[in-house]
C-alpha positions as CSV (number, residue, x, y, z in Angstrom):
1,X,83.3,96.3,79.3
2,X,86.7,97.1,79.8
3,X,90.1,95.4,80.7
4,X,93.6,96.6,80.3
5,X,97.1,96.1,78.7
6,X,99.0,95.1,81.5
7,X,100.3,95.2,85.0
8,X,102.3,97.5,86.2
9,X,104.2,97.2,89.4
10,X,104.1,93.2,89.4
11,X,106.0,91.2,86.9
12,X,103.3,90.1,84.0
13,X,105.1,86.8,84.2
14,X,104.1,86.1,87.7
15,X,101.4,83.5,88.5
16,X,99.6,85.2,91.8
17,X,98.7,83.2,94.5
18,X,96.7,83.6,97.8
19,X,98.4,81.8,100.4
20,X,95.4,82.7,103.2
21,X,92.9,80.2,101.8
22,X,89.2,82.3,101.7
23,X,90.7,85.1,104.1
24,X,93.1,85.8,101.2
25,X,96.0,86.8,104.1
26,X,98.5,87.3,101.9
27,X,100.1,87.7,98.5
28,X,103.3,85.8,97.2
29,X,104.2,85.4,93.7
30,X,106.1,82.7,91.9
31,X,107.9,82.6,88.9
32,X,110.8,80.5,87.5
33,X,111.5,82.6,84.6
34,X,113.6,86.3,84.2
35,X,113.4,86.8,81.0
36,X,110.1,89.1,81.0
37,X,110.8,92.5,81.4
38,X,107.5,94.1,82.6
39,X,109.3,95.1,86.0
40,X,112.1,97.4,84.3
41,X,114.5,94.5,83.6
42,X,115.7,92.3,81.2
43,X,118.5,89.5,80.8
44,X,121.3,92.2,79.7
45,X,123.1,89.6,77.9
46,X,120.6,89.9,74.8
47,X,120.6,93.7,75.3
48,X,122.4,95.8,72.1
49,X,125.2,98.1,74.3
50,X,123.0,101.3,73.2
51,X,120.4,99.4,75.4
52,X,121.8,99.5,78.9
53,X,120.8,101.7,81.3
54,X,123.8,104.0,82.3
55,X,122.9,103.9,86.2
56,X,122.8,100.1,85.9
57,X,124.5,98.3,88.4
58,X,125.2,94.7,89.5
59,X,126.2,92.8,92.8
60,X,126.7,88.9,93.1
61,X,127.5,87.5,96.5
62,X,127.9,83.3,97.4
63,X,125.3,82.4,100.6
64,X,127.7,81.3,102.9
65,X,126.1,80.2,106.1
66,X,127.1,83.3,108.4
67,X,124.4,84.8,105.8
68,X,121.5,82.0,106.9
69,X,118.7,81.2,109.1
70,X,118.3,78.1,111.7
71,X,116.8,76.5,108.1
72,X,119.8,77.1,106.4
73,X,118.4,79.6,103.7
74,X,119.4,83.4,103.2
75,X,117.7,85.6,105.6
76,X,115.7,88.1,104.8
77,X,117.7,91.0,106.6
78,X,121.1,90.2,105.0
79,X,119.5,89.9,101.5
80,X,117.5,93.7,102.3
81,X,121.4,94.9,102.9
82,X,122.3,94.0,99.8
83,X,119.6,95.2,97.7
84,X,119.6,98.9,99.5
85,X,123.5,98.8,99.0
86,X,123.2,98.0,95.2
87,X,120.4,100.3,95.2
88,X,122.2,103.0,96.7
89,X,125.1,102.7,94.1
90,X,123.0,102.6,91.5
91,X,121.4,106.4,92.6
92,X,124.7,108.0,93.7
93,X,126.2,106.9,89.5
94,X,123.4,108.7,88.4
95,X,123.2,111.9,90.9
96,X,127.1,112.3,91.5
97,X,126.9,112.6,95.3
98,X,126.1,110.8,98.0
99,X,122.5,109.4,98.1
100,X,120.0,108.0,101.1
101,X,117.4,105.5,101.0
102,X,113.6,108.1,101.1
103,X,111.6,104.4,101.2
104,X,110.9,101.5,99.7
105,X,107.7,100.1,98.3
106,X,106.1,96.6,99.4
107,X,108.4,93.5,98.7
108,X,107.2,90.1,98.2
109,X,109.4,87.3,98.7
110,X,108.5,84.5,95.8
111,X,111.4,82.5,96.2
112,X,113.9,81.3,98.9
113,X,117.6,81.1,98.5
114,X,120.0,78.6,100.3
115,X,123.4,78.2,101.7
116,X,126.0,77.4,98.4
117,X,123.7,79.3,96.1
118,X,124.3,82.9,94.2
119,X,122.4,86.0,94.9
120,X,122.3,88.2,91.4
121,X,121.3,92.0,92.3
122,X,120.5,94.5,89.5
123,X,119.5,97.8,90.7
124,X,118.8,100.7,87.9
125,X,117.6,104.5,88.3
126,X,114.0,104.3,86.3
127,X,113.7,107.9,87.0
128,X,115.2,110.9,88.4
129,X,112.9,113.9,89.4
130,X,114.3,117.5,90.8
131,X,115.7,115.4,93.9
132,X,114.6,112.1,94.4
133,X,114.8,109.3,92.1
134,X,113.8,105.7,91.7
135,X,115.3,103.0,91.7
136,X,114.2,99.3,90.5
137,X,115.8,96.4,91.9
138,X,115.7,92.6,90.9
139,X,116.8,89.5,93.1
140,X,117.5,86.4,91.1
141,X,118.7,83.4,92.4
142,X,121.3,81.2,90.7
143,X,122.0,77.5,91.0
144,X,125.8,76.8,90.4
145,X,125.8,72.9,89.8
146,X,122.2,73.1,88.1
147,X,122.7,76.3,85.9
148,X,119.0,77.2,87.2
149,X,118.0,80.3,87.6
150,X,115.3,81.6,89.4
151,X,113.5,85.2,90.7
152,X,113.4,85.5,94.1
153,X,111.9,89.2,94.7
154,X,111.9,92.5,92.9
155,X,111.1,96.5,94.2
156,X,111.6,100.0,94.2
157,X,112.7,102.1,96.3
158,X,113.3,106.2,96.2
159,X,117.0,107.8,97.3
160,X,117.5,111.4,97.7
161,X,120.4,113.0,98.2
162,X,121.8,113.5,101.3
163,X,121.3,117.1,103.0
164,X,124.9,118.6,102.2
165,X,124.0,118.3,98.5
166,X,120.3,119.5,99.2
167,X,121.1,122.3,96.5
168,X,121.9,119.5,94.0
169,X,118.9,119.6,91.1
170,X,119.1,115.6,89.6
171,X,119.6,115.7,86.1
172,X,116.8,114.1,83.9
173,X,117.2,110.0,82.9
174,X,117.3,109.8,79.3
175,X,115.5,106.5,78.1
176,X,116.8,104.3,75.2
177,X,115.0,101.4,75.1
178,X,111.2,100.6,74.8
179,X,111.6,98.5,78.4
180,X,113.0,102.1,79.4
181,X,110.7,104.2,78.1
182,X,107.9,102.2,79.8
183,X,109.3,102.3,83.6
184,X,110.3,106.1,82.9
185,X,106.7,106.8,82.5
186,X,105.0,104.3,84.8
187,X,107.6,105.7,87.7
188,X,105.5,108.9,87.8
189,X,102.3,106.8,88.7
190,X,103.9,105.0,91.4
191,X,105.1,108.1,92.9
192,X,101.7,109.5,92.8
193,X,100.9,105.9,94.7
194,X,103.5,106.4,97.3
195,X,102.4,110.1,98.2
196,X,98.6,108.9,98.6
197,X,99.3,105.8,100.7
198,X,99.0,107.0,104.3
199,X,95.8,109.1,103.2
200,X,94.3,105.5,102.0
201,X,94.7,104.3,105.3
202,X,93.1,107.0,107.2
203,X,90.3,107.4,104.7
204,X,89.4,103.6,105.2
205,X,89.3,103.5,108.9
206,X,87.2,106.6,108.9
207,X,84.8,105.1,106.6
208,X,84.5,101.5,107.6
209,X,83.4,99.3,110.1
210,X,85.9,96.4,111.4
211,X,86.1,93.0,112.9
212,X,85.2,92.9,116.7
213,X,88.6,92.4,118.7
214,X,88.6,89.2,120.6
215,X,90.7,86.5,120.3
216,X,92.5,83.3,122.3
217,X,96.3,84.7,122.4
218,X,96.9,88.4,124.4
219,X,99.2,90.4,122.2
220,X,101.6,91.3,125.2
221,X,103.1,88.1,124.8
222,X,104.5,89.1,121.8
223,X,106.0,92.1,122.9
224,X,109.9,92.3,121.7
225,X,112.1,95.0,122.6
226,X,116.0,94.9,121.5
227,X,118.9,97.7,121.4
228,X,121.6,98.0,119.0
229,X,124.8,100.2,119.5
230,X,125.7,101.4,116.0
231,X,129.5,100.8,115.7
232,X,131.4,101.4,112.6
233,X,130.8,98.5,110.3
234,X,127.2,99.2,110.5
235,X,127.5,102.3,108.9
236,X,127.5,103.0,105.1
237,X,130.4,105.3,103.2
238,X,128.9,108.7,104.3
239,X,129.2,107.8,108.4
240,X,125.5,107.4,108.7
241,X,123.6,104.0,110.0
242,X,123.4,101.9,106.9
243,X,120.0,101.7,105.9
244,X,119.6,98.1,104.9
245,X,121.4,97.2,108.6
246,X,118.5,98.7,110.1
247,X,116.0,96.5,108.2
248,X,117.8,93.5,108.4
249,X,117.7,94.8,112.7
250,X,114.1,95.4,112.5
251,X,113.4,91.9,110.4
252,X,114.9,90.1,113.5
253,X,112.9,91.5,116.1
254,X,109.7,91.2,114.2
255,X,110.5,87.6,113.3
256,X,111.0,86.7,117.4
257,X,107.3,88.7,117.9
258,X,105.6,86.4,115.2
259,X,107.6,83.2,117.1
260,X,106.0,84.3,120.3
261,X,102.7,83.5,118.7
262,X,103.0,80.4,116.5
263,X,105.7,78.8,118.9
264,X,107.1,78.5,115.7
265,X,109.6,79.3,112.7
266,X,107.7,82.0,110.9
267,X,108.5,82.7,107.2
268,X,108.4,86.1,106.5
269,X,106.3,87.1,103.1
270,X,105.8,90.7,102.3
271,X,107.0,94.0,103.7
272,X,104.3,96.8,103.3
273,X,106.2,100.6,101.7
274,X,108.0,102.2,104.4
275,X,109.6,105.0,104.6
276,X,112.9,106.5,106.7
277,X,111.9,109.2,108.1
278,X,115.8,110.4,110.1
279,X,118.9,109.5,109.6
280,X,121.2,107.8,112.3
281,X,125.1,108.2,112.7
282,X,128.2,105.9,114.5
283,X,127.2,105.7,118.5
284,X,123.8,105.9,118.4
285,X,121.6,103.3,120.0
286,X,118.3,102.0,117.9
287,X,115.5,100.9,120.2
288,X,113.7,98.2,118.1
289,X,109.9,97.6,119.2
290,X,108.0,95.0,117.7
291,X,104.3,93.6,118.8
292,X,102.1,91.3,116.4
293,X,99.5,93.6,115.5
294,X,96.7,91.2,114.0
295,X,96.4,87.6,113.2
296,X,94.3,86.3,110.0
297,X,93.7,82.7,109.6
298,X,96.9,81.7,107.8
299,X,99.3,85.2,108.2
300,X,100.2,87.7,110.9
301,X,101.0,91.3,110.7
302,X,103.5,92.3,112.8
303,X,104.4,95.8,113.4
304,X,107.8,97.4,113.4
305,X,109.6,100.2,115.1
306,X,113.3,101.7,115.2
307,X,114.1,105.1,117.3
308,X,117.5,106.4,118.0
309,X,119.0,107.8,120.8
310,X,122.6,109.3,122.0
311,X,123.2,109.8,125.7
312,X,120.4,111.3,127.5
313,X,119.0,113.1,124.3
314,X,115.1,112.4,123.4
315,X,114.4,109.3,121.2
316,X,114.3,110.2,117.1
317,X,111.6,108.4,115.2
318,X,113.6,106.5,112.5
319,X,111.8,104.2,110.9
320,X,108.2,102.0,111.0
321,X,107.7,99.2,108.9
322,X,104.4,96.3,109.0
323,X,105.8,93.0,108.0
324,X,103.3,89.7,107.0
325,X,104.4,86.3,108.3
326,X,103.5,82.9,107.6
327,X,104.2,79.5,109.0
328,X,104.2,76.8,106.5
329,X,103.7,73.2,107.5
330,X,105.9,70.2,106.6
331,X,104.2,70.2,103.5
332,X,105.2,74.1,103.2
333,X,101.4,75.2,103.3
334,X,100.7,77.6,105.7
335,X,99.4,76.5,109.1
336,X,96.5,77.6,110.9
337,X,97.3,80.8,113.8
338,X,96.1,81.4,116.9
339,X,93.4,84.8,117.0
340,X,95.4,87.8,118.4
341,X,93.8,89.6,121.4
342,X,95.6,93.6,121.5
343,X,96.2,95.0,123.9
344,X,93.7,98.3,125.4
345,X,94.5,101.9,124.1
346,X,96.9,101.8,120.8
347,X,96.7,97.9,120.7
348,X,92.7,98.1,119.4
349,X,93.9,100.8,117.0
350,X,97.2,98.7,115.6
351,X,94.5,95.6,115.4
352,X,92.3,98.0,112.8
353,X,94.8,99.1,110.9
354,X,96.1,95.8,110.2
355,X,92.8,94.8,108.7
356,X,92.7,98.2,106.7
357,X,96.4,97.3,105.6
358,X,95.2,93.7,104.4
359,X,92.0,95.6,102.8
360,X,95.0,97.5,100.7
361,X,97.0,94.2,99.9
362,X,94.5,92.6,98.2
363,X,93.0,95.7,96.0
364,X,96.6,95.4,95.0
365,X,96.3,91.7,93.8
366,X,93.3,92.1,92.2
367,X,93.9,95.4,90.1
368,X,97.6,95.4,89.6
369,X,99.1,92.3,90.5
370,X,96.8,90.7,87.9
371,X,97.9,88.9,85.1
372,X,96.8,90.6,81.9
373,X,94.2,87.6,81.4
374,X,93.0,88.1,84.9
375,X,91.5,91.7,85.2
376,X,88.1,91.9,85.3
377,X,85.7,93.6,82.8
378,X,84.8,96.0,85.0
379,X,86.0,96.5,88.3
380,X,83.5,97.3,91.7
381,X,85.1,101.3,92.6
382,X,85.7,102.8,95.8
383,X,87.6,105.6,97.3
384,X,90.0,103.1,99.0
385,X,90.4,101.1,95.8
386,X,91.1,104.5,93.5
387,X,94.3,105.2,93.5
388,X,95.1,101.6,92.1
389,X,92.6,101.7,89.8
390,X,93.9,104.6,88.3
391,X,97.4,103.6,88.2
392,X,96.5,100.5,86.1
393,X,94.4,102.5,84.1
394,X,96.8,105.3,83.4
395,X,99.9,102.4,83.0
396,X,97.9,99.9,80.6
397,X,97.7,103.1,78.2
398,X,101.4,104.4,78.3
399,X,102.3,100.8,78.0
400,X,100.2,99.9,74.8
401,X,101.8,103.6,73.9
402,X,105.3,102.9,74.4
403,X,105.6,99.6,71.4
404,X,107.6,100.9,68.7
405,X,106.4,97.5,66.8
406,X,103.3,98.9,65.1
407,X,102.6,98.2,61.1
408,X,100.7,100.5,58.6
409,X,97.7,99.3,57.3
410,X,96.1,101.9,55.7
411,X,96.2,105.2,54.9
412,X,92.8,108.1,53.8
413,X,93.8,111.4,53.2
414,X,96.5,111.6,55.7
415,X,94.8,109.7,58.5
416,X,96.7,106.4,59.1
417,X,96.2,103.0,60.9
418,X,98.6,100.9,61.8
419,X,97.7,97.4,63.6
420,X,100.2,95.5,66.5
421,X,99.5,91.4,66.7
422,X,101.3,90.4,70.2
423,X,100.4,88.1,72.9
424,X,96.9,86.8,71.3
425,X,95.5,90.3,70.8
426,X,95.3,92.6,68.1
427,X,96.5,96.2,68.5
428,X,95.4,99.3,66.5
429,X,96.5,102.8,66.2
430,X,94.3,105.7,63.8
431,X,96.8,108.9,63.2
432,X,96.6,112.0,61.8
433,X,98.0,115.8,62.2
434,X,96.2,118.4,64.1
435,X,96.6,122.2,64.3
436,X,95.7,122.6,67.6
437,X,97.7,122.6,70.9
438,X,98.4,120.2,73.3
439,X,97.3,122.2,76.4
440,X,94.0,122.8,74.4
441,X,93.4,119.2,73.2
442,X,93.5,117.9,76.8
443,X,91.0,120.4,78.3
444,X,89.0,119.2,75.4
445,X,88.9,115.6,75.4
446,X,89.6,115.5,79.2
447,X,86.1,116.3,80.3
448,X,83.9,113.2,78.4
449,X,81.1,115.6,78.5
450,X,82.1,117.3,75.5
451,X,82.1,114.2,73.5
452,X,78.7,114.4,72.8
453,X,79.3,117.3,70.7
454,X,81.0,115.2,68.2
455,X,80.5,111.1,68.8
456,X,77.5,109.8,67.6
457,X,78.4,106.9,70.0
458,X,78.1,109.0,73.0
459,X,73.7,110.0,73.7
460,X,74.1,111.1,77.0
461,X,77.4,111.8,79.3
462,X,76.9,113.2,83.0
463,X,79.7,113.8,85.5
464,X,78.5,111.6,88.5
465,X,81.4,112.5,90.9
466,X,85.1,113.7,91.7
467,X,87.0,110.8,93.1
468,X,90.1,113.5,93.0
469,X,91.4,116.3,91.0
470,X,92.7,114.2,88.2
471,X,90.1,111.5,88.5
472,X,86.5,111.8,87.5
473,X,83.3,108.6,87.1
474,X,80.9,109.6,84.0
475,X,77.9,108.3,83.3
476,X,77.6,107.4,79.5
477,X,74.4,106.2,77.6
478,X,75.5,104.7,74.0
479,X,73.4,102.8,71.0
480,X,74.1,98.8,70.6
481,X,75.9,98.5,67.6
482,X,75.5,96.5,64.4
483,X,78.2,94.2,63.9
484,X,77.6,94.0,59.9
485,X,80.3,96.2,57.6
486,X,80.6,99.3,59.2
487,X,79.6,99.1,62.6
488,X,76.4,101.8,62.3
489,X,74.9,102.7,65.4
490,X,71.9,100.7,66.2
491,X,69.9,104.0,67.7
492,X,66.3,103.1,65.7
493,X,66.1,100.3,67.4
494,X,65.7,101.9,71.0
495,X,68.6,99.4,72.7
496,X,70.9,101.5,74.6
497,X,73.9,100.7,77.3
498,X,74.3,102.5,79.8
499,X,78.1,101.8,82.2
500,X,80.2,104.0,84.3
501,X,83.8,105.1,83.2
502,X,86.4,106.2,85.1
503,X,88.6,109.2,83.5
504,X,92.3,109.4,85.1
505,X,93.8,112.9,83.8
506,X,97.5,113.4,83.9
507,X,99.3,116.4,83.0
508,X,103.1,116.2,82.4
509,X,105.0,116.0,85.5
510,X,108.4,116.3,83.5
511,X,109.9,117.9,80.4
512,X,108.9,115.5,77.4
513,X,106.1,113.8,79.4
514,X,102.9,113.9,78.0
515,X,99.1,114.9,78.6
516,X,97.0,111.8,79.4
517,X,93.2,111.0,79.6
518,X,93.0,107.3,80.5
519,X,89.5,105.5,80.7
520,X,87.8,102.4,81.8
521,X,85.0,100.8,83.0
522,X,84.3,100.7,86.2
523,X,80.6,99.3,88.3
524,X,79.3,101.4,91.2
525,X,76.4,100.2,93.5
526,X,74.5,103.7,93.0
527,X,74.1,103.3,89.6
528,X,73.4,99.8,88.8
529,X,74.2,99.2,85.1
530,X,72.5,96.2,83.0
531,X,75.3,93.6,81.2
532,X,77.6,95.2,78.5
533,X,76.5,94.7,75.1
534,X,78.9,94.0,72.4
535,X,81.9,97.4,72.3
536,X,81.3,100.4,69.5
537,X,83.3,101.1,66.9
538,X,86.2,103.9,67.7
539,X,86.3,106.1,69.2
540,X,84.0,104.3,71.6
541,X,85.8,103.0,74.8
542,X,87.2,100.0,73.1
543,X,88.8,96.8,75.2
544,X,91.5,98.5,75.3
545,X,93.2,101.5,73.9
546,X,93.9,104.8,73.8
547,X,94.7,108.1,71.7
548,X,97.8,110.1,71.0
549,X,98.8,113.1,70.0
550,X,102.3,114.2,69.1
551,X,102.8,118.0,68.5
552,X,104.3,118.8,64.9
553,X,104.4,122.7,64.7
554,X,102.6,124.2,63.6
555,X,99.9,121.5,64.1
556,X,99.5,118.2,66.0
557,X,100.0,114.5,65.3
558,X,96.7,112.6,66.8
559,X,96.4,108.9,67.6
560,X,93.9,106.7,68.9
561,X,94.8,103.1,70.3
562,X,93.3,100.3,70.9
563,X,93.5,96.4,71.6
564,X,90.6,94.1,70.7
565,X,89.6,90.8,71.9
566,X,88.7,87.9,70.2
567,X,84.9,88.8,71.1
568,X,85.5,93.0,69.6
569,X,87.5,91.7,66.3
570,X,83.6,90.9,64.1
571,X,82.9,94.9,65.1
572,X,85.8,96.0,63.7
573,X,88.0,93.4,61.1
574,X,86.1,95.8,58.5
575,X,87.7,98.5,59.4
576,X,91.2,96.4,59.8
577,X,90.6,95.0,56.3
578,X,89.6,98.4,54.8
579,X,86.2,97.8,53.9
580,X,84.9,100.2,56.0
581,X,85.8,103.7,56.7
582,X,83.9,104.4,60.3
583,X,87.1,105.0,61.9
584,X,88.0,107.5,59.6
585,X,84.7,109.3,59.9
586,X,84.6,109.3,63.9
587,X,88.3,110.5,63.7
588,X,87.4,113.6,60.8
589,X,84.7,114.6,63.6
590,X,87.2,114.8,66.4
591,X,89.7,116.9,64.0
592,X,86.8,118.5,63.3
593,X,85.7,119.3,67.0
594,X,89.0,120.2,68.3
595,X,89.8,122.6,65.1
596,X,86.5,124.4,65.6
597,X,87.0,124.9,69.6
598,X,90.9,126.0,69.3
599,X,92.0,129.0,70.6
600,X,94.3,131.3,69.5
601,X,98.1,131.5,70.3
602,X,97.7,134.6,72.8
603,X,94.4,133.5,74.6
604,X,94.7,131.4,77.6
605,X,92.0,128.7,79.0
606,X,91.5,128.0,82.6
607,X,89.6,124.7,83.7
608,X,87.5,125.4,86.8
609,X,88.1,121.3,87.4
610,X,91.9,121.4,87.2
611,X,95.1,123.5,88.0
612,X,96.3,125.9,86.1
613,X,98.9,124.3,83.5
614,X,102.8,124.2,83.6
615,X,104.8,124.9,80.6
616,X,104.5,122.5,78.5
617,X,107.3,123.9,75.6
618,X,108.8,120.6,75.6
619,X,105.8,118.4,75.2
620,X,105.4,115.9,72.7
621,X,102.2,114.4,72.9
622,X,98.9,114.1,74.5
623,X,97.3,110.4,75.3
624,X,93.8,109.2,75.4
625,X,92.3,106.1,76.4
């Protein structure tokens, strides 16, 4: 059994709640506190100066009531031009030149924010890759005659630079602090999200079977068409249409489609990742098209889309965008809605993709949204489920990874452990050097086949399939384990476990990123697998963990981490307390393993299962979970 270190894209502070009763509609998070940093930010009023992120900046504005709805609260489309103008500022400090919004990635709106009150935006550049970067954003909403402060939404968007700096290469984003460190890394999994997200959507509609159309209200009725004439003050510093203008214009039309159905104020709650696809200049018109696409029992999906057009030119595909609304009741819970009839032709296929869209919503609750103490053991797998799985998997490692807190414990014969107590768990970390290389090691311990060769912990280990070329399910047959001094191996008494682990391989995507294997348990319905007894010792999959390897030339630095649970700690507290020594011994026969199977300098190693490998001069380490 397996569970993980963290969230990732969701704040760990963030109680989740499902506002669709047992549909489970939608997501919205709450939270009353910013101090928590898991989403890239902290209160920069405790931070040391060395701290602060050099792209950082902030915006306050007052809500006056030109900036409200009919309920006198912000709307959403004035606060979306705020955060994609302090976003923008934020990219163009770091890259020098003039940026433009690429997309942004799904929103959720926790809080609301009236007329009187302050709206704090902090926007920072997480990363910067050869010509994109992103950018984290936080909303936080401040009472002035309470001193209360609350968060209202957070997200990420990517800016490019615009096309007459196209030659521009970004400069790399130097990290400082461990907060920094942390979103630098995880920033390459959420790209690797972003690019698979349309792919998701196909691959589910291909493969699955959906709800019968049929409902009480024909979609035509909540058809909304609008033009815009793009005049001057709608555009942004480099002449073109200002991105977060054409939000807040799209937010408008969609809100009057989701009235059309609920005879109602609707509440919008979530906007799915979108991305801008052309850019728009002074004098164009924007045709804004909007239809309610599907309607759960307690949220609508309403689709979005902005073309622009000049004179008797062809319309330019701008923008799309899916947006969930709700309409809450005088007790604020969300009402009841009418069932959606669509329309024939691209009306049934708008209706299905709302329900694969919803199907992608909640795998995002339930695998990274979580709170820490919410993930599951082991968590059902599926193609359309994959790329989230591996993104926790991948993130709960380089998280555990990234604390610079850890205490030595012990130390044999240059192997050391060092232990982590934080947030009721115990963390654990076995080092020692290595003469082998980086690029070796991963081929090495990336494939969990060869880890029979040197853990007694690991009988049998069969590939069973390749979700993708950097994620692979193994079959692994183990011995129960004797929870006396020492842990031994419990093989003579014929009780073995049998589970499924999923194996997320990442090689660096940047210079100083490192080589990761990530694993966890995962169930499949092919191969059944009876309950979970109690974990190995290391270098079994543990809780949760990891390994590490930091190259020293000539040779390398190796470390294994873990976090136990309350139920793990009688396995290994022996260990902890150095009365036992397995560690060391399953460690020695790794070194061992990996010194034995090393190549030389001038040989080179290609895995059939993987790409060839990029330079990797400037790598430090290599991870394993």
């Amino acid at each position: 059994s397996d569970t993980h270190t963290c969230d990732s894209i969701s704040d760990n502070s963030d109680s989740i709640r499902d506002t669709s009763d047992s549909s489970n509609d939608c997501i919205s998070h709450t939270s009353d506190s910013i101090s928590d940093t898991s989403d890239g930010f902290s209160d920069s009023t405790n931070d040391s100066i060395s701290d602060v992120n050099p792209t950082e900046v902030k915006m306050s504005q007052i809500v006056m009531p030109s900036h409200s709805n009919h309920r006198q609260e912000l709307s959403v489309g004035q606060l979306l031009k705020w955060m994609d103008s302090t976003a923008c500022l934020s990219a163009e400090k770091h890259a020098g030149c003039s940026c433009v919004t690429a997309s942004i990635d799904d929103i959720y709106f926790d809080q609301t924010i009236s007329v009187g009150q302050v709206v704090n935006i902090k926007a920072k550049v997480n990363r910067a890759f050869n010509t994109s970067m992103e950018v984290g954003i936080v909303v936080v909403c401040e009472d002035l005659f309470t001193d209360r402060r609350w968060r209202v939404c957070h997200a990420f968007a990517t800016f490019v630079t615009q096309r007459s700096a196209s030659g521009i290469k970004l400069s790399p984003l130097r990290p400082g602090s461990q907060q920094q460190q942390e979103e630098h890394s995880l920033a390459a999994e959420r790209r690797r999200m972003r690019r698979v997200h349309d792919d998701i959507i196909k691959d589910l509609l291909s493969d699955r079977t959906f709800q019968q159309a049929g409902g009480v209200v024909a979609a035509e009725k909540t058809r909304v068409e609008s033009v815009e004439l793009v005049l001057p003050p709608h555009a942004n510093h480099q002449v073109n249409t200002f991105g977060g203008q054409i939000m807040a214009w799209m937010v408008n039309v969609a809100t009057i489609a989701a009235s059309r159905l609920c005879h109602a104020h609707p509440s919008l709650r979530s906007i799915d990742m979108f991305t801008f696809r052309g850019p728009s200049q002074v004098g164009d018109r924007l045709l804004l098209r909007a239809i309610v696409n599907n309607a759960f029992r307690t949220s609508m999906e309403v689709g979005v889309q902005a073309e622009a057009y000049r004179g008797g030119g062809p319309n330019r595909h701008i923008n799309s965008a899916f947006m969930t609304f709700e309409v809450p009741d005088a007790h604020g819970n969300p009402r009841t809605l009418p069932r959606i009839r669509p329309e024939p032709l691209h009306g049934e296929r708008r209706f299905q993709e709302a329900i694969a869209r919803k199907k992608i919503r909640l795998d995002r609750k339930y695998i990274i949204s979580c709170k820490q103490a919410e993930v599951p053991l082991s968590v059902p797998w599926n193609p359309s489920n994959q790329v989230y799985l591996s993104y926790n998997n991948v993130s709960a490692l380089k998280m555990l990874a990234a604390r610079n807190n850890w205490q030595l414990n012990s130390k044999e014969d240059q192997v050391c452990l060092y232990t982590l107590e934080e947030q009721g768990s115990l963390s654990f970390r076995v080092e020692a050097e290595l003469d082998v290389s980086a690029q070796r090691a991963f081929r090495l311990l990336g494939d969990l086949r060869n880890r029979t060769h040197w853990d007694r912990h690991y009988l049998e280990c069969d590939l069973i399939r390749s979700a993708d070329k950097d994620d692979f399910l193994y079959r692994v047959v183990a011995p129960s384990v004797d929870p006396a001094p020492g842990g031994s191996a419990n093989q003579d008494a014929g009780v073995l476990q049998e589970f499924i682990l999923l194996a997320s391989r990442r090689r660096p995507c940047g210079p100083g990123d490192p080589y990761v294997v990530a694993l966890r348990s995962v169930s499949l319905p092919t191969h059944p697998t009876p309950p979970l007894l109690p974990l190995l010792p290391l270098p079994h999959p543990p809780p949760r963990g990891g390994a590490l390897c930091r190259l020293h030339h000539p040779g390398d630095q190796r470390d294994y981490y873990n976090q136990a649970s309350p139920e793990v700690l009688p396995y290994i507290s022996t260990d902890i307390a150095g009365l036992s020594s397995s560690f060391y011994r399953s460690f020695c026969c790794c070194r061992q393993y990996l010194t034995q199977n090393c190549l030389g300098p001038g040989d080179q190693d290609q895995d059939p299962e993987q790409d060839q490998d990029q330079d990797c001069s400037s790598l430090d380490y290599v991870t394993l979970l």
